[in-house]
Phi, psi and omega in degrees: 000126169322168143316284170326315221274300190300359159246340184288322184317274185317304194298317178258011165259348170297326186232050166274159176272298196306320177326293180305335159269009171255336167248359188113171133339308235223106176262039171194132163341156172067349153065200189280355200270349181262346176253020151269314156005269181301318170347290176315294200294327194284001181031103184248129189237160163289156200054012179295178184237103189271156186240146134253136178242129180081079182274349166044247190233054172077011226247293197308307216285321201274337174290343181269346192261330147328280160329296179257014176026047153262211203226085179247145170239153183263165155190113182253167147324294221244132185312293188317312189279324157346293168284345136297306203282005173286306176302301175322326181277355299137289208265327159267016179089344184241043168298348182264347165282295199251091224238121184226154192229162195241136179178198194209108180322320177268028096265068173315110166269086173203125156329139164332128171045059181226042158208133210275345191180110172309145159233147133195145201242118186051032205236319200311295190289027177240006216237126190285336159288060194278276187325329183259314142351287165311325173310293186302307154343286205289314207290303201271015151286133160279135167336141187040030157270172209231159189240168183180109165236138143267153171197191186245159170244123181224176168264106179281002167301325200261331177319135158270173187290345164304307197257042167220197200097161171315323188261012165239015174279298196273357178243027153077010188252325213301327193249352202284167208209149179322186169287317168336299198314293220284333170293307153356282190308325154287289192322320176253010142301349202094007204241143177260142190277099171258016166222175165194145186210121159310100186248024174329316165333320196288326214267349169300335200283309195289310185286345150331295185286318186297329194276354168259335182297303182296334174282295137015240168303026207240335184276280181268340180222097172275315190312305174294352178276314157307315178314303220270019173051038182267091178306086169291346160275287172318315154346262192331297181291284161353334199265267167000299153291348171287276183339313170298308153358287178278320166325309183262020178055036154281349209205130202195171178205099174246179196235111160237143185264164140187182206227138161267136175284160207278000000 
């Protein structure tokens, strides 16, 4: 499978309906309560001009533009969410706010230095290209604008076999790289790292929710599970192996701050 074939793949089990009922509004460890978080380090003022990349049916984007009255454009992989996440944006008043565009995060169509501030929330470890991806961060920062992710972390050396492969590729583990990795990876895009934070908690709290979501619909919509091509033999153990995972700090989901120099 290409460069290409692995983001249309991710992009398009991203804007899937089962996605959403197994995780929720919120497609990362840590909910809205970890993009306040994030919000929070990035000292967000009103009217600054924010980009969130992999904006996915919106959640991050309408809350910073709702909370912090900023200006954000989206910009996702998959068309469906694009359109979702507008009708939402649309549906709360803040079409004037929150503006979503369908692209690809390692070619950003946006001029040089025309955003006060960068988000991307679980997306950074699905992008097969993280280097160019960051590059494009930094271009489309103005001098001494700030970057923010959460994203998941692993030793991938250490990784089991449950979580490797295409489908743990799309559930964000497959490709994630330590924290170290990814502060690397911003230092030489240009971005200097000044905070980094651990939440392994959050991503127990998320396999916790997917494994009552799935006994759940295991129940009441067994049928949707089967469409969406969800191994309900396999589930359990995958679910498991995670769970050990974050126990033995192979598997882990943290928040990095960093800065374009001025």
């Amino acid at each position: 499978m290409n460069h290409d074939d692995i983001k249309s793949c991710c992009a398009d089990a991203y804007s899937r309906d089962i996605v959403a009922l197994l995780l929720g509004d919120s497609y990362h460890p840590g909910g809205t309560a970890l993009t306040r978080r994030l919000a929070g380090a990035l000292t967000l003022t009103p009217d600054m001009r924010v980009l969130d990349v992999a904006s996915g049916r919106g959640t991050t984007a309408l809350l910073l533009a709702d909370v912090h009255r900023v200006r954000v454009d989206g910009i996702d992989y998959a068309p469906a969410n694009t359109a979702l996440a507008q009708g939402a944006a649309d549906a709360a008043g803040l079409a004037g706010r929150a503006v979503f565009t369908t692209g690809d995060a390692e070619r950003l169509p946006y001029d040089d230095g025309m955003f006060d501030a960068v988000v991307c929330e679980c997306a950074l470890c699905t992008f097969p290209d993280k280097a160019r991806a960051a590059a494009e961060f930094a271009r489309v920062l103005r001098p001494g604008g700030r970057v923010g992710i959460t994203d998941v972390t692993t030793d991938p050396d250490r990784l089991p076999p449950e979580l490797l492969g295409l489908g743990a590729r799309i559930a964000c583990v497959a490709d994630a790289r330590p924290l170290d990795a990814y502060a690397q990876i911003l230092a030489r895009a240009g971005l200097h790292v000044t905070a980094t934070e651990r939440h392994d908690q959050a991503m127990l709290r998320m396999i916790d929710q997917i494994e009552a979501r799935l006994n759940l619909l295991r129940i009441t919509a067994p049928t949707r599970l089967s469409d969406a091509g969800v191994d309900l033999t396999a589930a359990p153990n995958v679910l498991r192996a995670a769970r050990a995972a974050v126990a033995d700090g192979t598997l882990g989901y943290a928040l990095l701050t960093a800065v374009k120099s001025p």
